[in-house]
C-alpha positions as CSV (number, residue, x, y, z in Angstrom):
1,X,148.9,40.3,31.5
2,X,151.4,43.1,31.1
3,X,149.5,44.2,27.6
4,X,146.3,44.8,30.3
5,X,147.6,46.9,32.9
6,X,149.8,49.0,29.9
7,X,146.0,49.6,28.4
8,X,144.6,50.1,31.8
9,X,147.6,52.6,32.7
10,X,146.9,54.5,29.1
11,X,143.3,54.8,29.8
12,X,143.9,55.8,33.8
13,X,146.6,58.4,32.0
14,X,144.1,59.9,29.3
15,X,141.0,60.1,32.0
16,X,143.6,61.9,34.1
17,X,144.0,64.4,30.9
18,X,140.1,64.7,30.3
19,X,139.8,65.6,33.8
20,X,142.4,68.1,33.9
21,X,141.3,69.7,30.6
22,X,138.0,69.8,31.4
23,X,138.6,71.7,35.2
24,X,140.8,74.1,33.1
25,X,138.3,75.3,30.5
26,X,135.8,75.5,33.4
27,X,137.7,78.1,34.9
28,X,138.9,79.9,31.8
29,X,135.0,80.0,30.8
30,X,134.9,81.3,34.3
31,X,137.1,83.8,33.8
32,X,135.6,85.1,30.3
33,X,132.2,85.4,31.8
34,X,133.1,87.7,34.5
35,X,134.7,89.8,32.1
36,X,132.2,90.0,29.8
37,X,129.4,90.8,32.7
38,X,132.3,93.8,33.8
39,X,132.7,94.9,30.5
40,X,130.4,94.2,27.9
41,X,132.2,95.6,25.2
42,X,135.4,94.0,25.6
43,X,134.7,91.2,22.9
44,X,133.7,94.2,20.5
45,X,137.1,95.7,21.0
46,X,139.4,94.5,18.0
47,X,140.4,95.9,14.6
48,X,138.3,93.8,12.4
49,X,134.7,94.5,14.6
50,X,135.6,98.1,14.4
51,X,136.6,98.7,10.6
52,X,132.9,96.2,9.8
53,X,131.4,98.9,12.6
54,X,132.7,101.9,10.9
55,X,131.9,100.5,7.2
56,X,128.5,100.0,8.3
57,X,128.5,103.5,10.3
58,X,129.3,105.0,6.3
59,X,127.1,102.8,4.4
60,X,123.9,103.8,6.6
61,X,125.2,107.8,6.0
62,X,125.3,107.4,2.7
63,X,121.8,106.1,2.5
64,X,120.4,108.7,4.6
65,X,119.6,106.7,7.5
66,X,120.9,109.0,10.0
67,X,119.9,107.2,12.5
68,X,121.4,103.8,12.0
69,X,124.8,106.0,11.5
70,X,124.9,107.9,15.1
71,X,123.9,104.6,16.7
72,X,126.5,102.6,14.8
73,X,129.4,105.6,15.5
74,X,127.8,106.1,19.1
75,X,128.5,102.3,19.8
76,X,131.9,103.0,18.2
77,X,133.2,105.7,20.7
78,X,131.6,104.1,23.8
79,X,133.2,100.6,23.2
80,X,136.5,102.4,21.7
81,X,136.6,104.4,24.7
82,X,137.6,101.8,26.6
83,X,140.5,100.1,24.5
84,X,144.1,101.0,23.8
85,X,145.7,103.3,21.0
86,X,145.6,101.1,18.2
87,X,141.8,101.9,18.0
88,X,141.9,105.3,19.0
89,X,141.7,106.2,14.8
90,X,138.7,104.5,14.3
91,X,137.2,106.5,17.2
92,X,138.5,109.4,15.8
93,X,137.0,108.9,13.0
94,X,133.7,107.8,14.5
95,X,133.6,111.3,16.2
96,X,134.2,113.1,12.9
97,X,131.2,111.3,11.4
98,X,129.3,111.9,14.6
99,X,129.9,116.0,14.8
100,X,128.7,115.8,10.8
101,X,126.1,114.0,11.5
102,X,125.5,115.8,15.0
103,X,127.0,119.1,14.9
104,X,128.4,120.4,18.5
105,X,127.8,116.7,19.8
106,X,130.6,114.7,20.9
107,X,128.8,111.5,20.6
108,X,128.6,110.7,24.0
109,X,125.8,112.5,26.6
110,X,126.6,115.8,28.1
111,X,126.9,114.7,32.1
112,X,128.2,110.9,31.5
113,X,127.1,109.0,34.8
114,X,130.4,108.1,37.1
């Protein structure tokens, strides 16, 4: 009998867990969406994304597509602008390719909306 309510008490426990688990990745998910609907570039915002960004930002210059290159450095500065210091040289560097690309352009539009 005692072998039962030990199982029983294990299952109770581990049901208890589930639960608790489960209520607490609700509300991180919770959390995450919010951010991301406040600020849709924070996922964006990390060393790896922007070194892949900038690569690609290079690649398309050196082709000669222009286009795909102010876009891709655009994207860069506007999502950069936003993050802290350690990815303030990759949006330096994103302006540099923008004002070759764009001369007397900072990359971002003249009156920016507040």
């Amino acid at each position: 009998m005692s072998q039962t309510r030990r199982a029983r008490r294990v299952a109770l426990a581990f049901a208890a867990l589930a639960l608790v688990l489960a209520a607490g990745g609700a509300v991180a998910f919770r959390h995450f969406l919010a951010r991301t609907q406040s600020d849709p570039g924070f996922t964006y915002r990390d060393r790896a994304t922007f070194e892949k960004l900038l690569k690609r930002a290079r690649d398309a210059q050196g082709r000669g597509d222009t286009g795909t290159a102010v876009m891709v450095y655009r994207l860069i500065v506007a999502v950069g602008a936003h993050g802290d210091s350690t990815l303030e040289p990759y949006v330096a560097a994103a302006r540099a390719g923008l004002e070759r690309l764009t001369p007397g352009s900072s990359g971002t539009p003249a009156n920016p909306p507040r």
